[in-house]
C-alpha positions as CSV (number, residue, x, y, z in Angstrom):
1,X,0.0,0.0,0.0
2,X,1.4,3.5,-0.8
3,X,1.7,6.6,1.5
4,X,-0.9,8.1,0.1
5,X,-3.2,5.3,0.0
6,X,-2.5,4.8,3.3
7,X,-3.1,8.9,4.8
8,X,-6.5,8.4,2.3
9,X,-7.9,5.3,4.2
10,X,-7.1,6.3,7.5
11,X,-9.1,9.9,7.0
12,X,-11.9,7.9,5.8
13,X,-12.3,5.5,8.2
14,X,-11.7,7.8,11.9
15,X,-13.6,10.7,10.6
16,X,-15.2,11.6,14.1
17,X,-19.2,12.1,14.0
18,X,-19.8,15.9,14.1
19,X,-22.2,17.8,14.7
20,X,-24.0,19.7,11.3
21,X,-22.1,22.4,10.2
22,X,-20.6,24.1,7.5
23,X,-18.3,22.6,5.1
24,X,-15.0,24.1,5.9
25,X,-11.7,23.1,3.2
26,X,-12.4,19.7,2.0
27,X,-15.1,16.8,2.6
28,X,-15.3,13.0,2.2
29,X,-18.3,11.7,0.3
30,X,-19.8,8.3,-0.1
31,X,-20.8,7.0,-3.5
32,X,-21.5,3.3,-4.7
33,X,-18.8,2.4,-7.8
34,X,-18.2,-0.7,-9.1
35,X,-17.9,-0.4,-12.6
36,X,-15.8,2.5,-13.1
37,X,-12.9,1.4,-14.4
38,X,-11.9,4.3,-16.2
39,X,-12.7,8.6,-15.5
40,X,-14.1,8.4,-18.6
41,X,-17.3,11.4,-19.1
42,X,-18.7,10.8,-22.5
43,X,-19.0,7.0,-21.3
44,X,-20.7,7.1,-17.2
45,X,-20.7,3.9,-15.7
46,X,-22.8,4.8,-12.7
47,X,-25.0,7.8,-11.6
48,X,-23.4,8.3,-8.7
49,X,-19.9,9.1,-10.8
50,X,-21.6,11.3,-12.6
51,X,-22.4,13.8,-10.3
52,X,-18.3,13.7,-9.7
53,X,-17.5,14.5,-13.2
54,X,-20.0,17.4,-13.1
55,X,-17.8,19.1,-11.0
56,X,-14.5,18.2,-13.5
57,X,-16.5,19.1,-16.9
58,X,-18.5,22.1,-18.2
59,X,-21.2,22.3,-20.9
60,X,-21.8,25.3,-23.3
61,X,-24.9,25.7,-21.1
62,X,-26.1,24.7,-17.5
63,X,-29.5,24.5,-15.7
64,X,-30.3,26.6,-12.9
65,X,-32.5,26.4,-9.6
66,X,-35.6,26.8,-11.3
67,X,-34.8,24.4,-14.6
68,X,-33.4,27.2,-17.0
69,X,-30.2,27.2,-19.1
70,X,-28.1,29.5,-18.7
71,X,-24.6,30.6,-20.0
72,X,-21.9,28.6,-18.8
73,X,-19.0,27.6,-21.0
74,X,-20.5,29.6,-23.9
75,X,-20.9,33.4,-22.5
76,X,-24.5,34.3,-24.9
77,X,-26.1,32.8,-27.7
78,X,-28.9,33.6,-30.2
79,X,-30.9,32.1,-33.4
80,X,-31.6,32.2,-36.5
81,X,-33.4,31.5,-39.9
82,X,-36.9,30.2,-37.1
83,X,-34.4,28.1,-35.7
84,X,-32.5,26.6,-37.9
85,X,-29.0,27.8,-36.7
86,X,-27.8,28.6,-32.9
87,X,-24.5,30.3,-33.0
88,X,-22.6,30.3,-28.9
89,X,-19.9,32.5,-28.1
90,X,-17.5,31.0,-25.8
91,X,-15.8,32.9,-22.9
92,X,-12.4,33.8,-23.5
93,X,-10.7,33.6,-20.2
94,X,-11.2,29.4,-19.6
95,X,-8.8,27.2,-19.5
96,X,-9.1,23.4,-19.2
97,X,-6.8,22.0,-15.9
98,X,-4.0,21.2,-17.8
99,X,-3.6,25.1,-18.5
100,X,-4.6,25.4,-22.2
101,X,-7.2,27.7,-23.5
102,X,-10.5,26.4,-24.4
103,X,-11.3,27.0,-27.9
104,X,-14.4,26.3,-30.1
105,X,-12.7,23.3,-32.2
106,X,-12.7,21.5,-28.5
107,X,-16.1,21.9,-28.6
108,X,-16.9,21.0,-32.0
109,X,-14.9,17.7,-31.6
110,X,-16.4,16.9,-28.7
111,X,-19.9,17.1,-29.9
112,X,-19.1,15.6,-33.4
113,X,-17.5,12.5,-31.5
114,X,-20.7,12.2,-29.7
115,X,-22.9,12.8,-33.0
116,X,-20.7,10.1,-34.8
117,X,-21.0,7.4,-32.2
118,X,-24.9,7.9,-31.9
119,X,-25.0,7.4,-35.7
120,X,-22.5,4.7,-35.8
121,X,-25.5,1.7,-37.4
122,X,-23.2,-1.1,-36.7
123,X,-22.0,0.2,-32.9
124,X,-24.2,-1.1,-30.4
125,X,-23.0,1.2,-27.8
126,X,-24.1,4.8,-29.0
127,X,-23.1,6.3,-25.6
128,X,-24.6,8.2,-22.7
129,X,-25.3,11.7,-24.7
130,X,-27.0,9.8,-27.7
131,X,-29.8,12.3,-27.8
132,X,-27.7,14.7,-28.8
133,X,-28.4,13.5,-32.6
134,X,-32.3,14.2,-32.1
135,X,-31.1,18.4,-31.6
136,X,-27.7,18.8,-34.0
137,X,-27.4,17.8,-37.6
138,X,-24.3,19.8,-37.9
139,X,-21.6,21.6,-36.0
140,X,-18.7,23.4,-36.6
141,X,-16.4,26.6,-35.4
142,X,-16.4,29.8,-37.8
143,X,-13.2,30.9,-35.5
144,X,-11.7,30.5,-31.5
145,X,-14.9,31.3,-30.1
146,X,-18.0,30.9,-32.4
147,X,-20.0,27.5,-32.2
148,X,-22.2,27.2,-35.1
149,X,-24.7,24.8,-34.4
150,X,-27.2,23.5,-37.3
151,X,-30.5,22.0,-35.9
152,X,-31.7,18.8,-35.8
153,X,-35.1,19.9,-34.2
154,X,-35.7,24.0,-34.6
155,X,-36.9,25.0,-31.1
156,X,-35.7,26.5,-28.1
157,X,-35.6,22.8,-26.6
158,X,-31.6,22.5,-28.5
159,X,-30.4,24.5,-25.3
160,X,-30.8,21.6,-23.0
161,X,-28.8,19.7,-25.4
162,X,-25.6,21.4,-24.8
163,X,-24.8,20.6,-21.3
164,X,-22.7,17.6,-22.2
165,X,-19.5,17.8,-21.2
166,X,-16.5,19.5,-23.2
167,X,-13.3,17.9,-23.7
168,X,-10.1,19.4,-25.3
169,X,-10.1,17.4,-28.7
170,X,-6.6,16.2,-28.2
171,X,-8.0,13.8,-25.1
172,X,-11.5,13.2,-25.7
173,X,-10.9,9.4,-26.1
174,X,-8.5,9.9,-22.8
175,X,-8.6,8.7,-19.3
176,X,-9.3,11.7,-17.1
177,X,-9.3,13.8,-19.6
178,X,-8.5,18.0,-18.3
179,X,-11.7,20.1,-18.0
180,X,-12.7,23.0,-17.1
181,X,-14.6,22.1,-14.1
182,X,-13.9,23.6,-10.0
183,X,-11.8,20.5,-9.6
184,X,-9.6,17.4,-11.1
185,X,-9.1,14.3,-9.7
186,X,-5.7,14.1,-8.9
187,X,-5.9,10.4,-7.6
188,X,-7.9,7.3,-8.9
189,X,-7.8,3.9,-7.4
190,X,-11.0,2.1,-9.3
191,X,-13.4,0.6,-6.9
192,X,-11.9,2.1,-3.6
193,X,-11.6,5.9,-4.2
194,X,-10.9,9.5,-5.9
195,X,-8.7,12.6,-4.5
196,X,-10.5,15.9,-5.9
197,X,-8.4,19.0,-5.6
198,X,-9.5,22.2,-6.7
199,X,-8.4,23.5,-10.5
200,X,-6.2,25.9,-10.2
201,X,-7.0,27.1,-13.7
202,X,-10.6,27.0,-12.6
203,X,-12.4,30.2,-14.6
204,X,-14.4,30.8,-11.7
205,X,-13.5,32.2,-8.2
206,X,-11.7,29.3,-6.4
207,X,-14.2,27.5,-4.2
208,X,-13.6,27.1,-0.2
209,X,-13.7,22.8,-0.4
210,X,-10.3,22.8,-1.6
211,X,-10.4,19.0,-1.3
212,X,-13.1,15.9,-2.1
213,X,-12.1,12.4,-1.3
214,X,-14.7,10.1,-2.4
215,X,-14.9,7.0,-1.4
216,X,-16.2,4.2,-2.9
217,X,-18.2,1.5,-2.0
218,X,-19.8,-2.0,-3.5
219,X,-23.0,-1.7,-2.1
220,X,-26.2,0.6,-0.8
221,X,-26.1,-0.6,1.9
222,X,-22.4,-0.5,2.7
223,X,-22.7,3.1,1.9
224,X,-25.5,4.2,4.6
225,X,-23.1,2.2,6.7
226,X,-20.3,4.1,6.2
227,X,-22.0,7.2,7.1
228,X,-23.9,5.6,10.0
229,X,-20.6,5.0,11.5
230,X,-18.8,8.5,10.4
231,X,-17.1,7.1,7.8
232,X,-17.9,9.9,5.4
233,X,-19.4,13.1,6.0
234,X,-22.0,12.9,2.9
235,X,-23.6,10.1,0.4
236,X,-26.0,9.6,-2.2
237,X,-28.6,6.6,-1.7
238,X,-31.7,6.4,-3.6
239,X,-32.9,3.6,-1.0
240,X,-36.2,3.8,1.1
241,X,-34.4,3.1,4.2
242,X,-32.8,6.4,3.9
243,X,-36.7,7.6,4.5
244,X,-35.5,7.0,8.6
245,X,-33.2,9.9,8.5
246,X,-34.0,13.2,9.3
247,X,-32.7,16.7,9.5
248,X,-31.2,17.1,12.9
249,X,-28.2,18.8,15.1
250,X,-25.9,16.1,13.8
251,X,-27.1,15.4,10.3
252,X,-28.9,16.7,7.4
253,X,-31.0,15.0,4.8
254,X,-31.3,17.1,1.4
255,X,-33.3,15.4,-0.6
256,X,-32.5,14.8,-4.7
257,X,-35.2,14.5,-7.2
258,X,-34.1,11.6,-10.0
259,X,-35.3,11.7,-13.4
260,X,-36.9,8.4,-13.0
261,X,-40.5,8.8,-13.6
262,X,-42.5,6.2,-12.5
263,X,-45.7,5.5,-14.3
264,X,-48.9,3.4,-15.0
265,X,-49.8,3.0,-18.3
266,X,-52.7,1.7,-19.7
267,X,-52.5,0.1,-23.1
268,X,-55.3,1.5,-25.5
269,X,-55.9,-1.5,-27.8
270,X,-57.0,-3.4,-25.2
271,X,-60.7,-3.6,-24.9
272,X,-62.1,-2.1,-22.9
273,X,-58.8,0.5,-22.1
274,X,-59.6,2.6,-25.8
275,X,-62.2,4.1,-24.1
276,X,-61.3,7.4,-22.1
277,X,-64.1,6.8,-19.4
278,X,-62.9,3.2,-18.2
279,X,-58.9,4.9,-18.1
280,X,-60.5,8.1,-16.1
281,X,-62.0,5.7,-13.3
282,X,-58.9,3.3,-13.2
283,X,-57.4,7.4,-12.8
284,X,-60.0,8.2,-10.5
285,X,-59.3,5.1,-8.2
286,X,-55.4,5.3,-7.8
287,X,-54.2,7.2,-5.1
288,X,-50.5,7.8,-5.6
289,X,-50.2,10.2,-2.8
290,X,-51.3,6.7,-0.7
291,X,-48.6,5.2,-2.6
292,X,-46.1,7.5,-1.9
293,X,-46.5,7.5,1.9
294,X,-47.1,3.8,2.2
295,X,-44.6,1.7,0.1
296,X,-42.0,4.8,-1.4
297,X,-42.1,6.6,2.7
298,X,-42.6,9.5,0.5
299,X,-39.2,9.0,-0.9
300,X,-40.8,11.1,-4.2
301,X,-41.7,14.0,-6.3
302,X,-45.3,13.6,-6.9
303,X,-46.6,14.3,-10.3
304,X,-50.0,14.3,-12.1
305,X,-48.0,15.0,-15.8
306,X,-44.9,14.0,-17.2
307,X,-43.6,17.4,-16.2
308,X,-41.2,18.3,-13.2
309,X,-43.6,19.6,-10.5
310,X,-42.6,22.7,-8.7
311,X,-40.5,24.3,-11.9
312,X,-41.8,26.5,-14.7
313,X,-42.8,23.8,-17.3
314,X,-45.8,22.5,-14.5
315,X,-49.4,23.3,-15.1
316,X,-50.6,22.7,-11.6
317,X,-54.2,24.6,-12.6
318,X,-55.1,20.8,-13.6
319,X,-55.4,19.4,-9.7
320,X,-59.2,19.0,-10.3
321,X,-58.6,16.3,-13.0
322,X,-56.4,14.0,-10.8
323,X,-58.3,13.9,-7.7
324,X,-59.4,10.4,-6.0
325,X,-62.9,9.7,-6.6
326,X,-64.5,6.4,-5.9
327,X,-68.0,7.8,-6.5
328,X,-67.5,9.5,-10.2
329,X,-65.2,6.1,-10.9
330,X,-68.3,4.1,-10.2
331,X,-70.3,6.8,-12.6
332,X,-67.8,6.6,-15.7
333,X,-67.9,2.7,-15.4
334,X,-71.7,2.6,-15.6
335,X,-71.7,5.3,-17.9
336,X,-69.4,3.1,-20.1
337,X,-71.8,0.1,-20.2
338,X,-69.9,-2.0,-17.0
339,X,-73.4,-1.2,-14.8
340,X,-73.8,-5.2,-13.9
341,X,-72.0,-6.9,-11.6
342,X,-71.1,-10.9,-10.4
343,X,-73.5,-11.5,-7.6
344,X,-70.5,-13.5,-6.4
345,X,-67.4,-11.4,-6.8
346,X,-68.7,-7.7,-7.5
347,X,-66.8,-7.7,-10.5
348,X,-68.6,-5.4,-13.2
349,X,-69.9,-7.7,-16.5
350,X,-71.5,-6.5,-19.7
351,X,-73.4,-8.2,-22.0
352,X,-71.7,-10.1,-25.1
353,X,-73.5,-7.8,-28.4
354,X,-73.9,-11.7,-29.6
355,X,-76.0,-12.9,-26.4
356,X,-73.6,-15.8,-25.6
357,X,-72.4,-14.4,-22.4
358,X,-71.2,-11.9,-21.0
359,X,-68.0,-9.8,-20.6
360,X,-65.7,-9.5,-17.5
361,X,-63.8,-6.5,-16.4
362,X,-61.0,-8.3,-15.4
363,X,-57.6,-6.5,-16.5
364,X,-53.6,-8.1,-16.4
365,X,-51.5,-5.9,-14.6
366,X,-47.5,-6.7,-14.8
367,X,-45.2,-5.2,-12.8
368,X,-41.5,-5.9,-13.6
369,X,-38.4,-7.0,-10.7
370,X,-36.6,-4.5,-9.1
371,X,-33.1,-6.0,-7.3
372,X,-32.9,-5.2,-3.9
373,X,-36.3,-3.4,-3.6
374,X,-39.7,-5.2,-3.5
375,X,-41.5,-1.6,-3.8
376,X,-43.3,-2.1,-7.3
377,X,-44.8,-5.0,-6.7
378,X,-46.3,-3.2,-3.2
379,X,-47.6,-0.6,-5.4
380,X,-49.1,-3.3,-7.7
381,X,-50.4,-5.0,-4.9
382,X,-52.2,-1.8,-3.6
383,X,-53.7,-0.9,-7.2
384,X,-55.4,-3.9,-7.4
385,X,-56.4,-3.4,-4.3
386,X,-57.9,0.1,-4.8
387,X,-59.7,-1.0,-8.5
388,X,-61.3,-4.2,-6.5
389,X,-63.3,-1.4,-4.7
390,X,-65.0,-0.2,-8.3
391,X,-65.6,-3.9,-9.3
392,X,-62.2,-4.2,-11.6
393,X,-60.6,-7.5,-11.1
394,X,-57.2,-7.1,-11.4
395,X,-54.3,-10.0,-11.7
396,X,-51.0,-8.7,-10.6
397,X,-48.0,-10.7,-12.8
398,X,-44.4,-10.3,-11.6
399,X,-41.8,-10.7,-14.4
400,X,-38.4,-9.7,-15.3
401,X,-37.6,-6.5,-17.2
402,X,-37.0,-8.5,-20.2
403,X,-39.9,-9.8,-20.4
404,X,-41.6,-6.7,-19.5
405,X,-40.1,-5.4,-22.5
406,X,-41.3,-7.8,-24.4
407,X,-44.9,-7.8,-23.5
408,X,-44.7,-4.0,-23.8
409,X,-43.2,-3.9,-27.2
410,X,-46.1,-6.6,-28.4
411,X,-48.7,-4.6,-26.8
412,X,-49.4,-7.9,-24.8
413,X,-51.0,-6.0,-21.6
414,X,-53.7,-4.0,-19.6
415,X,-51.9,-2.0,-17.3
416,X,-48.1,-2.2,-16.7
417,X,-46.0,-0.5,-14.2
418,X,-42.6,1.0,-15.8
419,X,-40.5,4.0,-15.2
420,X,-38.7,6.0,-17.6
421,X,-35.7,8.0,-17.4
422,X,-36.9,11.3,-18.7
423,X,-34.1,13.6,-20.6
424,X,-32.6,16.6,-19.7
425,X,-34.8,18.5,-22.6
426,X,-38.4,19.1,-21.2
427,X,-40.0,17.2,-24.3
428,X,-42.5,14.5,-23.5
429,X,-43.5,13.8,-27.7
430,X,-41.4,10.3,-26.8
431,X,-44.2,9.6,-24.5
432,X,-47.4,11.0,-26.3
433,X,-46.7,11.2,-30.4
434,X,-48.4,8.6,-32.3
435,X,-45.2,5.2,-32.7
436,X,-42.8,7.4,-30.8
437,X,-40.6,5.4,-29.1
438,X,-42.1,5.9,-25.8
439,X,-45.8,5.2,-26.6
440,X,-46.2,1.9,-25.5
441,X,-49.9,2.9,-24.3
442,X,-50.6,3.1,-28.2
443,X,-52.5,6.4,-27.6
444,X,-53.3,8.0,-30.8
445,X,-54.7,11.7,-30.5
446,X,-54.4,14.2,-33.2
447,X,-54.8,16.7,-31.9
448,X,-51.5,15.5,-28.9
449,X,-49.7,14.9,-31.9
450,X,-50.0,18.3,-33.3
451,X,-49.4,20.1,-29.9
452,X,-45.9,18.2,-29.6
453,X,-45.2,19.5,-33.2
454,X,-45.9,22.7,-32.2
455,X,-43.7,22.3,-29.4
456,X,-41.0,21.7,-31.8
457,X,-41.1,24.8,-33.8
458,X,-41.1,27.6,-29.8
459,X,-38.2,29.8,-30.2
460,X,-38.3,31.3,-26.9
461,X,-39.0,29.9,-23.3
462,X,-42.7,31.8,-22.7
463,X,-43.9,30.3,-26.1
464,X,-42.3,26.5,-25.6
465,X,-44.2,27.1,-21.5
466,X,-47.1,27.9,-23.6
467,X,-47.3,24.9,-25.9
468,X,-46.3,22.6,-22.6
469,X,-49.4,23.8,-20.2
470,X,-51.7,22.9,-23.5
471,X,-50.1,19.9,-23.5
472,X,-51.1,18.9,-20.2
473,X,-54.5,20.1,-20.1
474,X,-54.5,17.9,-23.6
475,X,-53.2,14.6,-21.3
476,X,-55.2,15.3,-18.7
477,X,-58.7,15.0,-20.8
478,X,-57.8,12.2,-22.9
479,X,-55.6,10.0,-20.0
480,X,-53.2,7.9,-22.2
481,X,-51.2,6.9,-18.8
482,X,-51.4,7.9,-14.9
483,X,-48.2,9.8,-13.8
484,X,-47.3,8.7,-10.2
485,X,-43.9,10.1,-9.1
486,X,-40.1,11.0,-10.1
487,X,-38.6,8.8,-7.8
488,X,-36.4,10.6,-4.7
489,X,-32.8,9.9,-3.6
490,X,-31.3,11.5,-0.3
491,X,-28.2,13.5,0.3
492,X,-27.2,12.9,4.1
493,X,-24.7,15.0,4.9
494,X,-23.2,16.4,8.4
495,X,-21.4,18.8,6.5
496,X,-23.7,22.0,4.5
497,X,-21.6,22.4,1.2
498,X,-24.5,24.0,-0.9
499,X,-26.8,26.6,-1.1
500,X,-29.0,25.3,-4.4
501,X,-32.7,24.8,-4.2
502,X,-32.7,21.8,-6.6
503,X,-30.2,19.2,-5.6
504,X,-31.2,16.7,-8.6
505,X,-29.5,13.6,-9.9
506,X,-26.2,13.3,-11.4
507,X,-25.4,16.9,-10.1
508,X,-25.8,15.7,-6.3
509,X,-23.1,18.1,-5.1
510,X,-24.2,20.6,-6.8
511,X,-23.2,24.4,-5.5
512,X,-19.9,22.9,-3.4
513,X,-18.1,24.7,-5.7
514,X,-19.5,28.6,-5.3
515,X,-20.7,28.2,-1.4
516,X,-18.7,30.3,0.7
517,X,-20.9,30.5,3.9
């Protein structure tokens, strides 16, 4: 073992308990990390990693507090011809660590070797920033500090594409390749730990946590351990038991909203779910906020649309639509023809139009494995529980996620639970346009399809909030799926080291490089 592997294991494992209080010139930090072989940005291994290389790498533009880009790497930006070219003008003072000066061709190589990967047909591993191809069709530098972009997609949406991470083109296929982040890692041992120090060619006003030693662990629960015995001053878990911990004297529990959006959909072409009224009472008779404090221990975000409650893009003037209502569930299901019911079960029958028999409501609901968490098939459990109440029988089917995809893909289902990992770009077409990629519900509306359109053509950020509240008012009156939650982590920390509102995932120490308390 060398020196300095032996100074770094000895300050992570007799860290004192303190009390909670201000970050003062360095912290230790707790993240699961297995798979990281290589510092390697373009390529994440594991969320939790990521939120370390957001503090080594800049984009053209970040997000703010409340979900808006702003100038980062590129200083301003504007359009032109509706859309069809964004040109960025980059700062002229950054430097990546390694003390050269950013330039525009860095940029352009990094996004072209993004753009060529994501349409490589015969590479099966596109990368993490694949997307990118959906919002550039071409790129390129006019000099130093001018980033012509050409667009893929014309609407003000491309600015949450360039947030992905800039590399000097001389080491984008590197390990730990400079940036122009608060910090480099100075020290890698895969599997066991970093050593952040703060870049001195940082473009920004040095930060106060000069140091970040993260250590790494194998396992969830080995990392709650660690900081249950002061082992680390802060970690990331996205695990319910962390729903125990509270803000207190000693500790502090921030909590992170993922972009995991957990859903129920409701697949269209199966009789009797084409019909809006039977999907409003199956809407009417879920109650996620039950969910939420039951099985998740309100470990969530609730959400009645795809959008990020709490932010600018949510139209909360819809709460009337999403309310829990046994009674008017009872009133669309007679309403839709399911009056009768089984003298024997109380599960609602119609009439076959051919008089050999009749109908049951009885609907398939599968619910996919989760490893190391049992809390989808709870929720399962409680749905069928709740639609029993309105005379829906409901068969809950565990399976794997392969076979989930499967089913999905074939439209073999009623009702499935299934998250998805929503993008950076507040676009939800994936999810709602007619065979988009997303649609698994097979909902088909015309006039949903031509609102998403629409959503593709805003320039500016009033017109594209616009187009989004319609949008929701759109989903809420023709329910092609029931929103639950995005899915919560935790940050538990004894040490304050931010002063942002929205601590989110993959940017989980987020502010630790501009607090100065």
């Amino acid at each position: 073992m060398t020196a300095m592997l032996t100074i770094l294991c000895l300050l992570a494992w007799t860290l004192p308990a303190a009390e909670a209080t201000n970050v003062d010139s360095s912290l230790v930090v707790g993240i699961q990390s297995t798979k990281t072989a290589q510092l390697r940005p373009l390529d994440p291994q594991e969320r939790d990693m990521m939120s370390i290389y957001d503090l080594l790498y800049d984009g053209l533009v970040t997000i703010d507090d409340d979900y808006l880009p702003q100038p980062c790497l590129a200083e301003s930006w504007e359009e032109s011809g509706s859309g069809k070219t964004w040109t960025f003008h980059l700062r002229k003072d950054v430097l990546f660590s390694d003390g050269t000066p950013l330039t525009a061709a860095d940029v352009v190589a990094t996004a072209q070797y993004i753009l060529d990967r994501a349409n490589d047909d015969a590479s099966s591993n596109k990368g993490y920033y694949v997307n990118l191809k959906y919002f550039i069709s071409r790129i390129s530098a006019t000099d130093d500090y001018t980033v012509v972009v050409r667009a893929a997609r014309k609407y003000w949406g491309l600015l949450y594409a360039m947030t992905f991470p800039v590399l000097p083109a001389s080491a984008i296929e590197s390990d730990n390749p400079p940036g122009t982040g608060a910090y480099v890692v100075t020290t890698f041992d895969a599997g066991n730990y970093l050593w952040l120090q703060a870049n001195p060619n940082w473009w920004q006003t040095q930060p106060q946590v000069q140091e970040i030693m993260v250590y790494c662990s194998d396992t969830p629960k080995a990392v709650l351990e660690n900081y249950e015995y002061a082992r680390v001053d802060t970690v990331f878990t996205r695990q319910i038991a962390a729903s125990q911990y509270k803000s207190g004297t000693t500790s502090l529990k921030l909590d992170s909203r993922t972009n995991q959006l957990e859903t129920l959909l409701i697949n269209h072409s199966s009789s009797p779910l084409g019909e809006a009224a039977v999907r409003k009472a199956i809407r009417y008779v879920v109650d996620p906020d039950k969910i939420a404090s039951t099985v998740y221990l309100n470990m969530v975000t609730r959400t009645d649309t795809p959008m990020i409650p709490g932010t600018w893009m949510y139209n909360d003037s819809l709460s009337s639509y999403f309310t829990t209502d046994i009674e008017e569930a009872n009133r669309l299901l007679d309403e839709a023809g399911w009056s009768a019911r089984e003298s024997s079960t109380g599960v609602r029958v119609m009439p076959k139009e051919d008089g050999s028999g009749q109908w049951r409501l009885h609907l398939r609901l599968y619910v996919y494995e989760e490893p190391e968490n049992d809390v989808r098939v709870e929720t399962a459990n409680l749905i069928a529980d709740a639609l029993a109440q309105v005379g829906i029988e409901c068969a809950v089917e565990t399976m794997t996620m392969s076979d989930m995809s499967t089913k999905l893909s074939s439209g073999s289902f009623d009702l499935a639970l299934v998250s998805f990992a929503m993008d950076v770009c507040p676009d939800p077409g994936f999810l709602l346009m007619k065979n988009n990629t997303g649609n698994y519900s097979r909902y088909n509306s015309s006039d949903m399809n031509t609102l998403c359109n629409e959503l593709r053509t805003q320039l500016t950020q009033e017109g594209y909030q616009d187009v989004l509240y319609r949008i929701q008012a759109q989903f809420a009156e023709d329910c092609p799926f029931i929103c639950l939650f995005y899915r919560n982590g935790a940050v538990l920390t004894r040490r304050m080291y931010t002063t942002a509102r929205d601590i989110r995932e993959l940017e989980l120490l987020r502010g630790i490089d501009t607090f100065h308390p």
